[in-house]
LUMMARVEX-614178 format. One line per field, with one value per residue: residue number from 1; residue in three letters; x, y, z of N, C-alpha, C in turn. Coordinates in pm, whole numbers, plus 50000, padded with zeros to 5 digits. Layout:
% residues N
k	NUM;...
r	ALA;...
nX	X;...
nY	Y;...
nZ	Z;...
caX	X;...
caY	Y;...
caZ	Z;...
cX	X;...
cY	Y;...
cZ	Z;...
//
This chain:
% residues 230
k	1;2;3;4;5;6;7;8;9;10;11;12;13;14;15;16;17;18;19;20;21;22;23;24;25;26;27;28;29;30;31;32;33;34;35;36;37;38;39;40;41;42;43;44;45;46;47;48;49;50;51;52;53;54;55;56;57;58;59;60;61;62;63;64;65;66;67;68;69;70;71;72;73;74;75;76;77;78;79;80;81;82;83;84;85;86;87;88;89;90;91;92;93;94;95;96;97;98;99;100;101;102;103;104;105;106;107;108;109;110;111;112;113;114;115;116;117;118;119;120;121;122;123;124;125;126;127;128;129;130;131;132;133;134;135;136;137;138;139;140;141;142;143;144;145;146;147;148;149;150;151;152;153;154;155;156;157;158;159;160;161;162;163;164;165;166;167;168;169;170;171;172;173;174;175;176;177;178;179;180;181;182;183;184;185;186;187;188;189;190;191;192;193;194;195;196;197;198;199;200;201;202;203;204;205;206;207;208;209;210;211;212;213;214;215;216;217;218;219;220;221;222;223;224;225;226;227;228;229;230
r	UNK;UNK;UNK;UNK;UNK;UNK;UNK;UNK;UNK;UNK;UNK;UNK;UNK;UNK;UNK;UNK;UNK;UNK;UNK;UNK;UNK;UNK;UNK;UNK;UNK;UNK;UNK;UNK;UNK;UNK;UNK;UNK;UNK;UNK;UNK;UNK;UNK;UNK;UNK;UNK;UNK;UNK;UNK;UNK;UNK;UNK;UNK;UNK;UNK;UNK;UNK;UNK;UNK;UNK;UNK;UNK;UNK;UNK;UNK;UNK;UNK;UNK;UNK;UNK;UNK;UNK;UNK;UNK;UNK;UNK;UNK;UNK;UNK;UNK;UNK;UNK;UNK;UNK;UNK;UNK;UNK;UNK;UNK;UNK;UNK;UNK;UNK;UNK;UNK;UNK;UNK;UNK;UNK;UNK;UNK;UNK;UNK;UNK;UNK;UNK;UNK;UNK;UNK;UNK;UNK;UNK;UNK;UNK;UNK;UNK;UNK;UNK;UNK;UNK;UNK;UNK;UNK;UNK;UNK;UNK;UNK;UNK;UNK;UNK;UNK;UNK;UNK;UNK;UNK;UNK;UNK;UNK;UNK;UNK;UNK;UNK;UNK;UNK;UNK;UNK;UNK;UNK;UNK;UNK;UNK;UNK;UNK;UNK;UNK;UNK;UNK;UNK;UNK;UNK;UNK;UNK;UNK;UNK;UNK;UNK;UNK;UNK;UNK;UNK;UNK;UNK;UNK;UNK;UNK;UNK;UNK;UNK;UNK;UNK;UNK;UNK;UNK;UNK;UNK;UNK;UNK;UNK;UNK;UNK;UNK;UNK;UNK;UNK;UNK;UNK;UNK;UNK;UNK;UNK;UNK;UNK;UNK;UNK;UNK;UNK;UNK;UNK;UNK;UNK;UNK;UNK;UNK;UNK;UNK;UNK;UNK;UNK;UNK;UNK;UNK;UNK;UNK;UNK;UNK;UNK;UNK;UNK;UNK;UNK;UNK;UNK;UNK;UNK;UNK;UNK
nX	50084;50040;50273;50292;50407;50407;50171;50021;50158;50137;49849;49784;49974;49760;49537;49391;49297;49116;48833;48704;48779;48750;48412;48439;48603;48427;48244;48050;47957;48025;47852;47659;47686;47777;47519;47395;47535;47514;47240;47252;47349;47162;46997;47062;47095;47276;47443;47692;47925;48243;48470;48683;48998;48883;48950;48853;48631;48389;48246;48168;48005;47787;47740;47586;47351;47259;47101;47268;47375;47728;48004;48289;48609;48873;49245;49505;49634;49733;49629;49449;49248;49231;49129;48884;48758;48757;48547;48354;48304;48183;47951;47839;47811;47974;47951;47832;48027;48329;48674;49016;49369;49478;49626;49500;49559;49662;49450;49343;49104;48915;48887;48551;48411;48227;47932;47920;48138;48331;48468;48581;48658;48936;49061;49241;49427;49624;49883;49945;49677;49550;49630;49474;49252;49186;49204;49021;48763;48829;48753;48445;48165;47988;47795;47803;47852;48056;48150;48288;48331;48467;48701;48668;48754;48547;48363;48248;48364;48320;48265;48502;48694;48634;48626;48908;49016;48936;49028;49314;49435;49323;49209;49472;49637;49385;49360;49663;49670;49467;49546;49804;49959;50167;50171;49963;49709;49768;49854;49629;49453;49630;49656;49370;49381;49549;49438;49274;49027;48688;48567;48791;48851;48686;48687;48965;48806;48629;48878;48937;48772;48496;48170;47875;47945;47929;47869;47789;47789;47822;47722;47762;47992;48236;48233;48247;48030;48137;48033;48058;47954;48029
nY	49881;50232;50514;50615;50949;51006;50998;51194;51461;51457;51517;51723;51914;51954;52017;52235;52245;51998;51962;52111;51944;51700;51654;51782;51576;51370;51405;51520;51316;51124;51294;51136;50875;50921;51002;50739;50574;50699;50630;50361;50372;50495;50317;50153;50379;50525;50738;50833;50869;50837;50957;50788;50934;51157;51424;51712;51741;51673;51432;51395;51577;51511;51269;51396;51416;51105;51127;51212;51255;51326;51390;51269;51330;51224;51279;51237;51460;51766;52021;51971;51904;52171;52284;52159;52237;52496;52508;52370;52555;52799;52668;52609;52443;52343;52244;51995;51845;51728;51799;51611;51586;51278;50968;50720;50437;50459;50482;50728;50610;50524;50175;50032;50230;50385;50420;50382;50391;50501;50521;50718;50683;50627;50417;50314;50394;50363;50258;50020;49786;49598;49615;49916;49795;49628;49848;49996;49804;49761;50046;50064;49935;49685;49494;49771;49900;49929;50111;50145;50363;50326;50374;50191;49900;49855;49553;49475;49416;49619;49803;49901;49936;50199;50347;50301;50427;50697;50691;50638;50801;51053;51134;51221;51393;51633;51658;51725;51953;52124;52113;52155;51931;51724;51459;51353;51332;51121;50917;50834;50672;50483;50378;50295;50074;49869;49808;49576;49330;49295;49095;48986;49216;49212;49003;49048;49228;49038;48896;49076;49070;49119;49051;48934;49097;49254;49405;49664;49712;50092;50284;50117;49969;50153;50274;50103;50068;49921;49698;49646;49450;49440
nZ	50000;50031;50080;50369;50454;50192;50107;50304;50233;49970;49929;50119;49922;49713;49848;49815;49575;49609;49654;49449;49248;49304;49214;49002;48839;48872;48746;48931;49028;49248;49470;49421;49546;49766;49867;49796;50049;50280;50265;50337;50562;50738;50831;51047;51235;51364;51633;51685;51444;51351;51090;50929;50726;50610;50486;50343;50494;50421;50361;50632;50666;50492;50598;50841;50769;50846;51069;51263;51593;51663;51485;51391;51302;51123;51031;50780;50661;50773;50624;50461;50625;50756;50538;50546;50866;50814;50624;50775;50981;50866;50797;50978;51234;51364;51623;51593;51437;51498;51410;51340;51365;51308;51247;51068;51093;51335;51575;51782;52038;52233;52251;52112;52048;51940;51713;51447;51187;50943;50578;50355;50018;50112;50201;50008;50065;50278;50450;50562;50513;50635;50905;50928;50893;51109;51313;51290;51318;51615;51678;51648;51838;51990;51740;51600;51291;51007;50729;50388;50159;49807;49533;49238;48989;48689;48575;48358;48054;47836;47939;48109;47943;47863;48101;48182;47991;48028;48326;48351;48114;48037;48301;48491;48342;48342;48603;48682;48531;48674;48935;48984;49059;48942;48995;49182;49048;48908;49062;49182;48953;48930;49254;49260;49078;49197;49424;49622;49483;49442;49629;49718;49879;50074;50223;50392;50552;50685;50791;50984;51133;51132;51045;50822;50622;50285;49972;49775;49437;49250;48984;48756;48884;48921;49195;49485;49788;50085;50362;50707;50959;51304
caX	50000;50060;50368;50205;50464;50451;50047;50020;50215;50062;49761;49866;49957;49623;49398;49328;49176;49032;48697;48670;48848;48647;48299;48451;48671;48324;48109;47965;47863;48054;47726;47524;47738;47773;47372;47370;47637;47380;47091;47256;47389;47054;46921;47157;47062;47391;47428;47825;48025;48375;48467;48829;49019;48739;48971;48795;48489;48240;48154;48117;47902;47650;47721;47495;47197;47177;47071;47365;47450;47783;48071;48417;48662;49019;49305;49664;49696;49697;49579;49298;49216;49237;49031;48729;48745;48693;48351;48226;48278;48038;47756;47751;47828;48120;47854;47795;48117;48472;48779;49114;49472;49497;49625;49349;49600;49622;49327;49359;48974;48951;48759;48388;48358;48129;47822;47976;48279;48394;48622;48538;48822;49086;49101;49320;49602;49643;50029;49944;49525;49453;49574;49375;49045;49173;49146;48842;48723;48824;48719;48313;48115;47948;47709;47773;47878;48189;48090;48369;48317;48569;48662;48708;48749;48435;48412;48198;48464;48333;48257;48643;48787;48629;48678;49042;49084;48954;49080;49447;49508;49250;49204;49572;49623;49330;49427;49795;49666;49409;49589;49948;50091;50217;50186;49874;49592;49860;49855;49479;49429;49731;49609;49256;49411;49617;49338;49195;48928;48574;48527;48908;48853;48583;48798;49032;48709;48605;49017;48966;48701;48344;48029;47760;48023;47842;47928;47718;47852;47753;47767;47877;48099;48349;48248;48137;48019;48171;47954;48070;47904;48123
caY	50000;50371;50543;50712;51022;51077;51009;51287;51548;51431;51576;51912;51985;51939;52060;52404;52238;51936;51975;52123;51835;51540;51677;51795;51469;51228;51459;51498;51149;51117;51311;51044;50782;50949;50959;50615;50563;50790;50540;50235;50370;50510;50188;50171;50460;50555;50865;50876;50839;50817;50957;50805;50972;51296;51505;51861;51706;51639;51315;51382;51667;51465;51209;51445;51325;51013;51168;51133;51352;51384;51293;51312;51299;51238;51245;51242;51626;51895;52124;51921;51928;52323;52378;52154;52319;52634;52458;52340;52706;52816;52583;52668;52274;52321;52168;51867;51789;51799;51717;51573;51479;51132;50884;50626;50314;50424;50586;50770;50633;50362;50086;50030;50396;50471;50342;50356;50391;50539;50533;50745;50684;50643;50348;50212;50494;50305;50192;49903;49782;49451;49726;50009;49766;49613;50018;50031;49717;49821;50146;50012;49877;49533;49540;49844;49888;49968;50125;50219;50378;50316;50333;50025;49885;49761;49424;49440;49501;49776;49978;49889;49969;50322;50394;50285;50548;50815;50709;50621;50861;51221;51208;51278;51524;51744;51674;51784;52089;52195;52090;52200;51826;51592;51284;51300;51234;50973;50841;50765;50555;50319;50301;50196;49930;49813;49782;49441;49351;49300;48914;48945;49316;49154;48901;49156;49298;48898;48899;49176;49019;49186;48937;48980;49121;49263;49490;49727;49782;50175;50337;49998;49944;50207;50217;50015;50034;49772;49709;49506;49446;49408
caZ	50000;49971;50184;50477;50436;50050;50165;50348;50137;49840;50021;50152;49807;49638;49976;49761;49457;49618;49651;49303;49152;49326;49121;48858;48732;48871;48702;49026;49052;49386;49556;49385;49594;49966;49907;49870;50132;50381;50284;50385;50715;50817;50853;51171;51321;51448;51702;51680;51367;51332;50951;50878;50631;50600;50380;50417;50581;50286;50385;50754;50680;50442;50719;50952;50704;50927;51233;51401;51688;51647;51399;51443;51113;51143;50853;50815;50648;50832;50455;50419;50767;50749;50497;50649;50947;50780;50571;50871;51046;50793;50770;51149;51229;51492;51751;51556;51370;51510;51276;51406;51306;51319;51164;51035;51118;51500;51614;51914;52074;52320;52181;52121;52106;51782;51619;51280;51167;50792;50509;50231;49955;50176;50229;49924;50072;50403;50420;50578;50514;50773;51057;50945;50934;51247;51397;51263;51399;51736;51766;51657;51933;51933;51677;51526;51137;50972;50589;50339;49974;49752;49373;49206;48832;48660;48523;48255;47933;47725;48071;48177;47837;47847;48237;48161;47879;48112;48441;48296;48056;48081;48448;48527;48229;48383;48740;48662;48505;48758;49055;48954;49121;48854;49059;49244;48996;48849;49184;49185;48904;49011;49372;49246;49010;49302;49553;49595;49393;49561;49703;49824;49992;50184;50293;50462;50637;50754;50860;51106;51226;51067;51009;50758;50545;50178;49887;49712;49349;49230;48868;48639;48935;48905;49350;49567;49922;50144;50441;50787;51102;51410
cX	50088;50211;50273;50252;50411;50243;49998;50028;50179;49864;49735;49864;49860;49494;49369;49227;49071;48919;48657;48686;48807;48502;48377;48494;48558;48261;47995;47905;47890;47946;47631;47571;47754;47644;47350;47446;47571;47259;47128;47290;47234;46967;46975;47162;47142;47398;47590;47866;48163;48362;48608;48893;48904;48845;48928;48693;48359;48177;48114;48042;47792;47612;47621;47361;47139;47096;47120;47380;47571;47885;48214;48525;48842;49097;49448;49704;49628;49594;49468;49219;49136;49116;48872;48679;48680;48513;48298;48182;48165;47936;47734;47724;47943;48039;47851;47927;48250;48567;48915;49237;49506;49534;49539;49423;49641;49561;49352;49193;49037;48853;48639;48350;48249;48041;47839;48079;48258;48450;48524;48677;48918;49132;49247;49454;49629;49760;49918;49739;49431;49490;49540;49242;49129;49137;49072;48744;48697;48754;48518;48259;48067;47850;47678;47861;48048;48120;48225;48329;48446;48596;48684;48683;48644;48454;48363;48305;48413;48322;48453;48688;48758;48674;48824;49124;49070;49032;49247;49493;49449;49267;49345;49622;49573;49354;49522;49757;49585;49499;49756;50040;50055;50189;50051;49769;49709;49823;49715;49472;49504;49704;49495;49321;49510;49541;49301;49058;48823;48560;48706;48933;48735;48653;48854;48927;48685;48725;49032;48844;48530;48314;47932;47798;47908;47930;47822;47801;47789;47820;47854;47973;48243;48351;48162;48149;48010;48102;47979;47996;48011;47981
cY	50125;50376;50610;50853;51089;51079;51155;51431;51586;51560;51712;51969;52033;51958;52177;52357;52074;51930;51995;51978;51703;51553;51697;51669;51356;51293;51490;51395;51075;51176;51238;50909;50798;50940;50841;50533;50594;50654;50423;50275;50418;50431;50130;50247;50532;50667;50893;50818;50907;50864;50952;50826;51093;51397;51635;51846;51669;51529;51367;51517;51618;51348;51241;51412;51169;51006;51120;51231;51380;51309;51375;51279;51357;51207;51289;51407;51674;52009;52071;51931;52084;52391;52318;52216;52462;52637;52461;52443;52751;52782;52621;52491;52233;52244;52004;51781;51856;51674;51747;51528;51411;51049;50774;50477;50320;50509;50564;50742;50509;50265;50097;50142;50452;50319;50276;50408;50392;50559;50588;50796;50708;50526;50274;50318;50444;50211;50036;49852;49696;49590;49807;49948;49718;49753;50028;49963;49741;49916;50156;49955;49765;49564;49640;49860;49995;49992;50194;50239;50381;50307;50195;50036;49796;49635;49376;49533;49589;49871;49973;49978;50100;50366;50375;50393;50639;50808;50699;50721;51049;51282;51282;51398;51622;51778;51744;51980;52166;52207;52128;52064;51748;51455;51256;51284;51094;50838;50754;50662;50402;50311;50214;50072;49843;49765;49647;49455;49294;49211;48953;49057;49261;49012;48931;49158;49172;48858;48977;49192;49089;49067;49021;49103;49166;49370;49581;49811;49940;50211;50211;49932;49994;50246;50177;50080;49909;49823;49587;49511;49391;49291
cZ	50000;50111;50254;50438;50299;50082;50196;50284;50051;49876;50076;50005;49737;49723;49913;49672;49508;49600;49540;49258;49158;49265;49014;48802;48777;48789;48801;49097;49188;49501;49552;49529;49735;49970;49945;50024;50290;50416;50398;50567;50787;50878;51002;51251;51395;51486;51725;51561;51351;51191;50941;50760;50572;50515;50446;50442;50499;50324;50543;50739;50608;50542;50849;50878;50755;51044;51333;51489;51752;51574;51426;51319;51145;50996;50894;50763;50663;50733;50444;50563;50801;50664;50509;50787;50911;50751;50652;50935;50965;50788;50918;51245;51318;51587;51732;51500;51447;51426;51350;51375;51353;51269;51137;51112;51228;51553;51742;52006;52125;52242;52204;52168;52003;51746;51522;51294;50993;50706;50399;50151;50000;50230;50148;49948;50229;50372;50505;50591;50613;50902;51067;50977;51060;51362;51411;51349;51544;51816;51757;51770;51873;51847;51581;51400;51087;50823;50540;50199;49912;49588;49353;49082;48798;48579;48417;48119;47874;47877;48108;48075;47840;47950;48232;48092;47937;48243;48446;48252;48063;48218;48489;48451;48298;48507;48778;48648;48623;48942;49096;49092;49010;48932;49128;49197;48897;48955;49203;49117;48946;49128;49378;49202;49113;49441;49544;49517;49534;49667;49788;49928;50104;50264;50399;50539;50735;50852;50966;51161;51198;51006;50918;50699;50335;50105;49802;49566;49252;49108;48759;48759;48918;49072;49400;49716;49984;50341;50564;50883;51199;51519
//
């Protein structure tokens, strides 16, 4: 998996245009996917979530669409960190949401401290991946759900062969240009294609100990939501 360090960095650099750059290169289609992401957790009812890896808080702010009462969103850079803090100052959401530097692979919470527990695309940048879900694992209570969204490569060939031509060769092009780092929409496509594929990332999840283990493939399967119960 990813370096933690060059992780990080990578990160910082690209905390100005983020937010632009995750609608613009889905087409937006990433709000279609925290919706569904929302649905499934509501069904759980959870009144604390954990959001690991929260970036500048986007997910743990559509995350307050479960009726949770309060969410907590940790991440390895500080820049991305900085400028959710700011979002959330705005929406007027300091009450409900606090954001933390943390690293995702040793979370500072004592165990069986959260309802849910979250990875939105960050998981496939976790240097090491059995002891981030083991974190995860941990810091869930009995019973309560672990949900991660994640990209992934679809499996039906003509959808691959096109998602390949954009996610290979355009995405980094426009990334580069909008984002002025050479390496970090490069970086994306080769971390997806390096991620486990679906049946063996659920594996991992069954390895660190989550039951009634599932996958929800979204858009052709370019991501899925992976879904555990502790």
């Amino acid at each position: 998996m990813a370096d933690k360090k060059y992780i990080s960095k990578m990160f910082d650099d690209i905390a100005e245009k983020y937010d632009f750059m995750n609608h613009f290169l889905s087409f937006g289609v990433d709000k279609f996917w925290r919706k569904q992401l929302v649905k499934e957790l509501r069904r759980y009812h959870p009144k604390k979530i954990l959001d690991v890896a929260t970036g500048t808080g986007d997910s743990a702010i559509i995350l307050l669409q479960t009726d949770a009462e309060q969410i907590i969103g940790v991440d390895i850079s500080k820049k991305m960190l900085a400028k959710g803090k700011e979002k959330i100052k705005k929406k007027r959401l300091t009450h409900k949401i606090e954001l933390r530097h943390c690293d995702g692979e040793s979370l500072e919470f004592q165990n069986n401290t959260f309802d849910a527990v979250n990875v939105s695309f960050g998981v496939r940048n976790f240097e090491n991946l059995d002891k981030g879900l083991s974190e995860i694992y941990q810091a869930v209570k009995p019973n309560g759900i672990a949900t991660i969204l994640e990209f992934s490569m679809p499996e039906n060939s003509i959808i691959k062969q096109i998602y390949s031509i954009y996610f290979f060769y355009i995405l980094p092009l426009i990334g580069r240009f909008f984002s002025r780092n050479k390496y970090a929409y490069k970086y994306l496509p080769q971390s997806v294609k390096a991620f486990p594929k679906s049946k063996q990332f659920m594996q991992h999840l069954q390895d660190a100990g989550f039951r009634q283990t599932r996958h929800i493939p979204l858009t052709f399967g370019i991501a899925e939501i992976y879904i555990g119960i502790k």
